[in-house]
matplotlib code that plots the C-alpha trace (Angstrom):
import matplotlib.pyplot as plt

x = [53.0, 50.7, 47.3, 48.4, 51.5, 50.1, 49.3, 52.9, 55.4, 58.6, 61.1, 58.9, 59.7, 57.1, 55.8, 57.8, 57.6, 53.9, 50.6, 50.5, 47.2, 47.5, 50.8, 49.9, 46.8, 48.3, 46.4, 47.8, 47.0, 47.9, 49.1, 50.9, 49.7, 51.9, 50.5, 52.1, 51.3, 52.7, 53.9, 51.7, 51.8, 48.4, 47.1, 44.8, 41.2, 41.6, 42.8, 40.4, 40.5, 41.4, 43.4, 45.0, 41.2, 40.3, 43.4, 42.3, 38.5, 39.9, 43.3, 42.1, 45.4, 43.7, 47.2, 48.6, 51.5, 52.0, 54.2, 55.2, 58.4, 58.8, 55.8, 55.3, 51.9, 49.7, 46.3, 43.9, 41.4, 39.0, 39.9, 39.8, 42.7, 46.0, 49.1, 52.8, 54.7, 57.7, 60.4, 59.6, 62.0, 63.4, 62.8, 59.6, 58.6, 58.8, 61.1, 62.2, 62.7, 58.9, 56.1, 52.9, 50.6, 52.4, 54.0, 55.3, 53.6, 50.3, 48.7, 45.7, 45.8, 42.7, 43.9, 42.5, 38.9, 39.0, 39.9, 37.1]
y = [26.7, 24.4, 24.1, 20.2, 21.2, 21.4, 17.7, 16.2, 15.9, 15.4, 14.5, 11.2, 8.0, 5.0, 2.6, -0.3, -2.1, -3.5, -2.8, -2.1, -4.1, -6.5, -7.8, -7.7, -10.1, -12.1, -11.2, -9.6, -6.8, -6.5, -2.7, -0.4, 3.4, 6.1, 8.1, 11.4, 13.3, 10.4, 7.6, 5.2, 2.0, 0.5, -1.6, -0.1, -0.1, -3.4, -5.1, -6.9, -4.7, -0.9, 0.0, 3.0, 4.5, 3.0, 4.9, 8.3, 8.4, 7.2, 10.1, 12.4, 12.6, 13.1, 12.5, 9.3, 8.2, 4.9, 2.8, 0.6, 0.9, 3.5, 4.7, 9.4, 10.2, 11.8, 11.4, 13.8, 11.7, 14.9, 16.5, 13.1, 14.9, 13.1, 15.4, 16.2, 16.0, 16.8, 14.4, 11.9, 10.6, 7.4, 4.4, 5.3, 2.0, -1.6, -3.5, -4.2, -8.2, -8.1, -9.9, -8.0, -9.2, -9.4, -10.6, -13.6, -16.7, -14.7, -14.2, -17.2, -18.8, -17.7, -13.8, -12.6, -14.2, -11.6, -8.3, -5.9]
z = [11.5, 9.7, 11.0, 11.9, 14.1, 17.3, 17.2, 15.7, 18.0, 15.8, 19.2, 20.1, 19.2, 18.4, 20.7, 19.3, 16.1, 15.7, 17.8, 21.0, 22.0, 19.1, 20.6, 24.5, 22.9, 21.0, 18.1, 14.1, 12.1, 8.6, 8.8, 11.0, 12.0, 14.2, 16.3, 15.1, 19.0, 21.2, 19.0, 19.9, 17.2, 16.4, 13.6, 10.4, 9.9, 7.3, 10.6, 12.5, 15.8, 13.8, 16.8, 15.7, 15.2, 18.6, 19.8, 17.9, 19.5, 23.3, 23.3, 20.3, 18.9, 15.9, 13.1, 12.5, 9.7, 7.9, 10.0, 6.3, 5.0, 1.7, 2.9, 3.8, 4.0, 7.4, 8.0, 9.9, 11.3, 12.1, 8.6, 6.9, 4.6, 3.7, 4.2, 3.8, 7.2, 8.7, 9.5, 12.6, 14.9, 14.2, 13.1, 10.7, 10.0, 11.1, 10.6, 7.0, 8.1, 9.6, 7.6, 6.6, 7.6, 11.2, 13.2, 12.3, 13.9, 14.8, 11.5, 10.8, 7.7, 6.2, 7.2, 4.0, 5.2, 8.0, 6.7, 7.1]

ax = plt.figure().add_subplot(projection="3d")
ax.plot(x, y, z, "-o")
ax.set_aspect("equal")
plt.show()
């Protein structure tokens, strides 16, 4: 047992395929975080709400995973350490037909203006 375990839950699957409150809004994100506990989806802190933080500090499900296709790495938000996970239930990304910045239709035109 790694000292992360107790806070990966390996049988849960995401959320859906882009942020939760970004998508009930109406709003974008430019990328996707997992909740590695319950599998909630939210948006990174480059997108303009950083829900997957705002998700961290309201549940404290402190480990997340990059939602992006190709891409392996875990986060420990309390650590602040990258890490080498286990294998998540399915999918572990987007989908591959899904713009990033997402979703389709919601992003402004001057997105790259409004990064933080």
């Amino acid at each position: 047992m790694t000292v992360h375990d107790e806070e990966i839950n390996v049988d849960v699957a995401p959320s859906g395929t882009g942020c939760v409150e970004c998508m009930k809004a109406g709003g974008w994100w430019l990328h996707l975080r997992r909740c590695a506990q319950c599998g909630h989806i939210g948006c990174c802190d480059n997108s303009p709400h950083r829900h997957a933080t705002q998700h961290f500090h309201a549940t404290g499900h402190a480990v997340i995973t990059s939602f992006e296709p190709g891409e392996t790495w875990f986060y420990n938000f309390r650590s602040k350490q990258f890490f080498d996970g286990p294998a998540l239930h399915p999918p572990l990304s987007h989908p591959l037909d899904q713009p990033v910045p997402g979703p389709r239709g919601k992003v402004p035109e001057d997105w790259e203006d409004l990064l933080m």
